[in-house]
KEKE-3310 file (N, C-alpha, C; in steps of 0.2 Angstrom, whole numbers, plus 5000, padded with zeros to 4 digits):
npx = (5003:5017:5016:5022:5032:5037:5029:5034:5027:5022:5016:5011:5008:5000:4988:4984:4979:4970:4961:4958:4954:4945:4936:4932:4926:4914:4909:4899:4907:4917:4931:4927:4934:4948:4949:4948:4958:4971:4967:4972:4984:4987:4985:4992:5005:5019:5017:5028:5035:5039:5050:5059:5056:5065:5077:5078:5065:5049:5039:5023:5026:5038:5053:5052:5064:5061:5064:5056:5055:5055:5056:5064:5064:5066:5059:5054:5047:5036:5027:5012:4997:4978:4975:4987:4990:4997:5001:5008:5018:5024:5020:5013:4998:4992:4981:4983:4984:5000:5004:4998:5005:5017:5021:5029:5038:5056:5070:5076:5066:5057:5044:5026:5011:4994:4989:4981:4985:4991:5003:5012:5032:5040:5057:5060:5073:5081:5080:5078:5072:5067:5053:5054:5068:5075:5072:5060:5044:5031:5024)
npy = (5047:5042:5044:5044:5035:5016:5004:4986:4972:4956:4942:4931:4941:4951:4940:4938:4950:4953:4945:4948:4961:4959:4952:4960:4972:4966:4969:4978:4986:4990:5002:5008:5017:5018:5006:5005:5014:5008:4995:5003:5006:4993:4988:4997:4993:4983:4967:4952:4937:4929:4924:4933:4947:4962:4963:4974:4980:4982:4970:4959:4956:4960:4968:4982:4998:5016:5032:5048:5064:5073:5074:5068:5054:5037:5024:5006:4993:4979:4975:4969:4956:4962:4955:4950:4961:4973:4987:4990:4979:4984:4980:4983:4985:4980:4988:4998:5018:5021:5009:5003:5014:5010:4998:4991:5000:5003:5002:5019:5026:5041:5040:5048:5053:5057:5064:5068:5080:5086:5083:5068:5064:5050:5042:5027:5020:5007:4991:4977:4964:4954:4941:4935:4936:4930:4919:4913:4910:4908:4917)
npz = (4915:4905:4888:4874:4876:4872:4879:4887:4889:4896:4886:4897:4907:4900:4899:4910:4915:4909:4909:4923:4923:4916:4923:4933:4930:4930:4942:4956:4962:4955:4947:4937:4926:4931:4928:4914:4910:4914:4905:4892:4894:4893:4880:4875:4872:4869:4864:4870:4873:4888:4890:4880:4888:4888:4902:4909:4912:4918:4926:4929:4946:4948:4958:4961:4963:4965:4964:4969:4961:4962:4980:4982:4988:4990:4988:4989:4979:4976:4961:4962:4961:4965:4973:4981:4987:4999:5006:5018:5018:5005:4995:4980:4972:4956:4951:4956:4956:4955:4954:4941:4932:4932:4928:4915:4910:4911:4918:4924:4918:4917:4925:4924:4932:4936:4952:4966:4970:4962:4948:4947:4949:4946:4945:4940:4947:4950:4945:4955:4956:4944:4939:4926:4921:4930:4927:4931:4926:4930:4937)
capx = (5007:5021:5014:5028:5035:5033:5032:5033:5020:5023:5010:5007:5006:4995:4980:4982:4976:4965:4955:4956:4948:4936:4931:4932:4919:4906:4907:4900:4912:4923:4932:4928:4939:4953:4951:4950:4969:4975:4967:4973:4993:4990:4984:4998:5009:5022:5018:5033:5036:5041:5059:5059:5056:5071:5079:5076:5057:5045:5034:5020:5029:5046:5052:5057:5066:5058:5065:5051:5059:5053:5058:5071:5063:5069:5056:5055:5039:5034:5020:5008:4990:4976:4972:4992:4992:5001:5004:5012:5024:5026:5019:5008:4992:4992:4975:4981:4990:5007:5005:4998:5010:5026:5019:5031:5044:5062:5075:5081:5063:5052:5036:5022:5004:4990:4985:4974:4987:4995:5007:5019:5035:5045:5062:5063:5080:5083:5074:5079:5070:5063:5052:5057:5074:5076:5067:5054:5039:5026:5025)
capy = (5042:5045:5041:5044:5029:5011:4999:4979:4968:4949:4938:4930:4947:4950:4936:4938:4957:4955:4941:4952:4967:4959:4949:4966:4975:4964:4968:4983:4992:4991:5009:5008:5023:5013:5000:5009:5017:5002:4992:5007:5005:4984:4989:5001:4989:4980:4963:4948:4933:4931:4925:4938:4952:4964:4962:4981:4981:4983:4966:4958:4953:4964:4971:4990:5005:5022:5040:5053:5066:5082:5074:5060:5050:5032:5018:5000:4992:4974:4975:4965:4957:4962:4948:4950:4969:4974:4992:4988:4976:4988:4974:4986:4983:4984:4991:5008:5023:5020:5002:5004:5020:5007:4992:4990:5004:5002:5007:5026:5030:5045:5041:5054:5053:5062:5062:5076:5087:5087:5077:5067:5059:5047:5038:5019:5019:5000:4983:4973:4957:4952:4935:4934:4937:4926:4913:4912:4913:4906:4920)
capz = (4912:4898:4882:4871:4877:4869:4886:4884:4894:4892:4884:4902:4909:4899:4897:4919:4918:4904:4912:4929:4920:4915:4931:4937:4926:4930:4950:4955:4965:4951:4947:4927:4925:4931:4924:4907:4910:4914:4898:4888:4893:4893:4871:4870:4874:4864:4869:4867:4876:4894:4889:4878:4890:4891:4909:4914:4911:4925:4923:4937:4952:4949:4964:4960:4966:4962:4968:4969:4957:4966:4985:4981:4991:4985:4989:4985:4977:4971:4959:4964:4957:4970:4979:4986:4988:5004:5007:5022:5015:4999:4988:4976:4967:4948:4951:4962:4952:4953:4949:4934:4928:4935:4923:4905:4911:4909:4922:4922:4913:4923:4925:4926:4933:4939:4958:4967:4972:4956:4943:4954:4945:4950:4939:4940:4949:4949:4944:4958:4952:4937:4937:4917:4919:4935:4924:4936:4919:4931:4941)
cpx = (5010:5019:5018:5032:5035:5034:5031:5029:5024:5017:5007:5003:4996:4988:4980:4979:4972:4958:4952:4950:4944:4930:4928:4925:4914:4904:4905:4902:4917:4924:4932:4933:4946:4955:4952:4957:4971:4974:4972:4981:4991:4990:4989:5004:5013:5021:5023:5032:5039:5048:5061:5061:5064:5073:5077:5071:5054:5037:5030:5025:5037:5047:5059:5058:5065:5063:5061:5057:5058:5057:5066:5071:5064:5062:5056:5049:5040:5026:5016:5000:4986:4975:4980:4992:4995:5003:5010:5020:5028:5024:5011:5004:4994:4988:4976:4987:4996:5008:5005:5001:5016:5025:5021:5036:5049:5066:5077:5074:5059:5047:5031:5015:5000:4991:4985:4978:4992:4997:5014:5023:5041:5050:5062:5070:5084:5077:5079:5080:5065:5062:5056:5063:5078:5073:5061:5047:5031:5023:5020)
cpy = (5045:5043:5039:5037:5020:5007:4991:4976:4960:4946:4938:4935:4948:4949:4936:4944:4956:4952:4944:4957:4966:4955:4956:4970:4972:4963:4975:4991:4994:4999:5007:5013:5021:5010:5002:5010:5011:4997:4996:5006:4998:4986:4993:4997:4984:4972:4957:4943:4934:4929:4929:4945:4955:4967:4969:4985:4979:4977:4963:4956:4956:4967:4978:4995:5011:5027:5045:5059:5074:5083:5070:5055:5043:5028:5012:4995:4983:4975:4971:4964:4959:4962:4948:4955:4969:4980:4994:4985:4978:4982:4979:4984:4985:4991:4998:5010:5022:5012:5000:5009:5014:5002:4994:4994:5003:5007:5013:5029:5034:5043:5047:5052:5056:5061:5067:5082:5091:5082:5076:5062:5056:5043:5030:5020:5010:4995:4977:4966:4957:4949:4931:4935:4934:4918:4909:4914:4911:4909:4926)
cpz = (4906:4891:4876:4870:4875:4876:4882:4890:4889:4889:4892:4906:4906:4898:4905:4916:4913:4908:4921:4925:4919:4921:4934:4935:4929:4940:4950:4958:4961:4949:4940:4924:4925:4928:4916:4904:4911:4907:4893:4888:4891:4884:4869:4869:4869:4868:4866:4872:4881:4891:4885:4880:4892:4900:4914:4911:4916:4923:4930:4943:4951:4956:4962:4966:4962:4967:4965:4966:4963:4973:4987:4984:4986:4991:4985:4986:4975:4969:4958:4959:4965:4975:4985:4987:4997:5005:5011:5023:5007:4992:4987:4970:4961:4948:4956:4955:4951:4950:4944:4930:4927:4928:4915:4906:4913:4917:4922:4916:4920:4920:4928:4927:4938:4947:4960:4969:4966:4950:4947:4947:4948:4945:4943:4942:4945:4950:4949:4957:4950:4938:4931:4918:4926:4933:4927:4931:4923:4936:4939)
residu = (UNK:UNK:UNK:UNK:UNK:UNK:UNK:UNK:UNK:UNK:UNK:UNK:UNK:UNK:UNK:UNK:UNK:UNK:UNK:UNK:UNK:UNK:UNK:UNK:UNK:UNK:UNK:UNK:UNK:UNK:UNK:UNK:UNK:UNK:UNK:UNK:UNK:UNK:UNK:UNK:UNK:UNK:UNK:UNK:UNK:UNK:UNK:UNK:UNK:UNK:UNK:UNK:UNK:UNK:UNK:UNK:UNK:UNK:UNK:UNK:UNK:UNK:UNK:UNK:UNK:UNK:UNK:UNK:UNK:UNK:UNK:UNK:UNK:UNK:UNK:UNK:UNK:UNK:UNK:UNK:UNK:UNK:UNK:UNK:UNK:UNK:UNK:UNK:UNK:UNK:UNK:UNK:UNK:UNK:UNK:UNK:UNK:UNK:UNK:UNK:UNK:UNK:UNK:UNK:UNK:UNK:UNK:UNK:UNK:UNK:UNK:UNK:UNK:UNK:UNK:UNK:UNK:UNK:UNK:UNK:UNK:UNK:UNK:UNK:UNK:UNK:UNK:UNK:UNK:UNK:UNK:UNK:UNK:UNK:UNK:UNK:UNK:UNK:UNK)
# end
């Protein structure tokens, strides 16, 4: 993941993933390592209000377009809490890697993160749908 970068997280955002993380911790299949990376961007994180959040920011339940920068392959994600994940239906856990790299990231920004065959990057094409910018705050 890009560090460089300041991301924005809503409040709602979040006191949800905080209080996930920590339900999480205390089971004990949890991936602590994970969960780490993920706490570590939610604290880097600029956080503001949900009405607040600027329109072409990657918040829970947004439903984004990526292009694989290497293949150009275009996909399209909503990022999901666990409990809805769907691979099938492209609805992405926060809690897998790319869910967590996508989380606070702007339109037109590349993302970079690990995985075993390398460092895969992919650009935010386009934010589809925003909750926060569809005033949908309860989402």
């Amino acid at each position: 993941m890009t560090a460089e970068r300041s991301i924005h997280i809503s409040k709602y955002d979040m006191d949800r993933l905080v209080e996930l993380i920590d339900g999480l911790r205390r089971t004990p299949k949890a991936n602590q390592t994970h969960l780490d990376l993920l706490e570590k961007e939610l604290y880097r994180g600029v956080l503001v209000d949900p009405q607040d959040v600027p329109k072409d920011v990657i918040t829970m339940n947004s439903k984004v377009s990526v292009k694989d920068v290497e293949s150009g392959e275009v996909t399209t994600y909503t990022l999901v809490y666990p409990s809805a994940a769907n691979i099938s239906e492209n609805k992405l856990s926060i809690l897998a890697p790319l869910g967590t790299a996508l989380l606070g990231y702007r339109k037109g920004d590349i993302i970079e993160w690990p995985v075993p065959s390398g460092i895969r990057k992919v650009k935010v094409d386009d934010i589809i749908y925003q909750p926060e910018a569809a005033g949908d705050y309860h989402l």
